[in-house]
Residue, then its C-alpha position, 0 to 999 in steps of 0.5 A: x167228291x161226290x157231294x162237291x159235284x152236286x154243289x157244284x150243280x146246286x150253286x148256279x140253280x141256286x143262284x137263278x131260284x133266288x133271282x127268280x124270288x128277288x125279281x118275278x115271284x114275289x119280286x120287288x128286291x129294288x124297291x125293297x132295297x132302295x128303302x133299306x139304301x135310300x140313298x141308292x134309290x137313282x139306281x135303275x132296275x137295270x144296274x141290279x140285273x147286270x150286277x146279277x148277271x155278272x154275279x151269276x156268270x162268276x158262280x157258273x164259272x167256279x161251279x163248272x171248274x169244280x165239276x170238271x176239273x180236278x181239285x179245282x174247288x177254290x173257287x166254288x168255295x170262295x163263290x158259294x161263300x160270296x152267296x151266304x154273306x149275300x144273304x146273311x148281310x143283304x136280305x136277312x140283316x136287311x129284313x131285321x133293319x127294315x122290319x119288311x120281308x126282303x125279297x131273296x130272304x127265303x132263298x138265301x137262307x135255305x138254299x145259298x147258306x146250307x150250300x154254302x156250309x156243306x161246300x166247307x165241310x165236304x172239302x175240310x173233312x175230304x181234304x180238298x182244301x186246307x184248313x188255312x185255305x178255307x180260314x181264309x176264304x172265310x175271310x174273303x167272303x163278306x168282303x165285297x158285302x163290307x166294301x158296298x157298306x163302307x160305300x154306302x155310308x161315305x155316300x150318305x155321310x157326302x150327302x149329310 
């Protein structure tokens, strides 16, 4: 239970180290990801921080429920699963695509992946969730990562 909490403090802070190394140190996520999505390249800086924003806002949400609430773990789960297909499918197939360092990489790897695994060991093995409720939110996880690829490459295929 204990290690739930600690999670619950560490997906937010998380979240707001791995903005700091896509955005101010070293920064340059947008331009990084406009050469990996070219065709997104009119997207404005200010797009990705309200995507982040909203994004950061939806994790501190499932985080303080889990915090404060009684067996409410559902949603840090499926939220700290969100943030490893982030950086599994964004910055580290990203970096391996382009061949360039993807600003977020770092964080994404030591910091939102062990979260992320930790978070499913600790309420398997507690009992929190069922192991049904976690197959599927390991399903849902990439989901939103597969959404913005299948649009990604209607878009490019429109372009073509």
């Amino acid at each position: 239970m204990e290690a739930m909490k600690i999670v619950a403090i560490l997906a937010p802070l998380s979240y707001l180290i791995h903005c700091i190394e896509e955005f101010a140190f070293p920064g340059g996520f947008v331009s990084w990801y406009h050469h990996f999505r070219p065709a997104l390249s009119k997207q404005t800086p200010k797009y990705y921080w309200i995507v982040n924003i909203i994004a950061f806002i939806l994790v501190t949400i499932t985080s303080y429920f889990s915090l404060f609430t009684e067996g409410n773990n559902s949603g840090l789960v499926i939220s700290t699963s969100f943030l490893a297909c982030n950086a599994i499918f964004t910055h580290i197939f990203g970096s391996i695509r382009t061949h360039v360092y993807s600003p977020g990489i770092v964080t994404g790897t030591i910091l939102y992946l062990p979260i992320c695994f930790t978070c499913y060991i600790v309420t398997y093995t507690s009992h929190l969730i069922s192991l049904n409720n976690l197959c599927i939110y390991f399903i849902i996880a990439p989901l939103y990562e597969f959404w913005n690829w299948y649009k990604y490459k209607r878009l490019t295929n429109i372009k073509n």
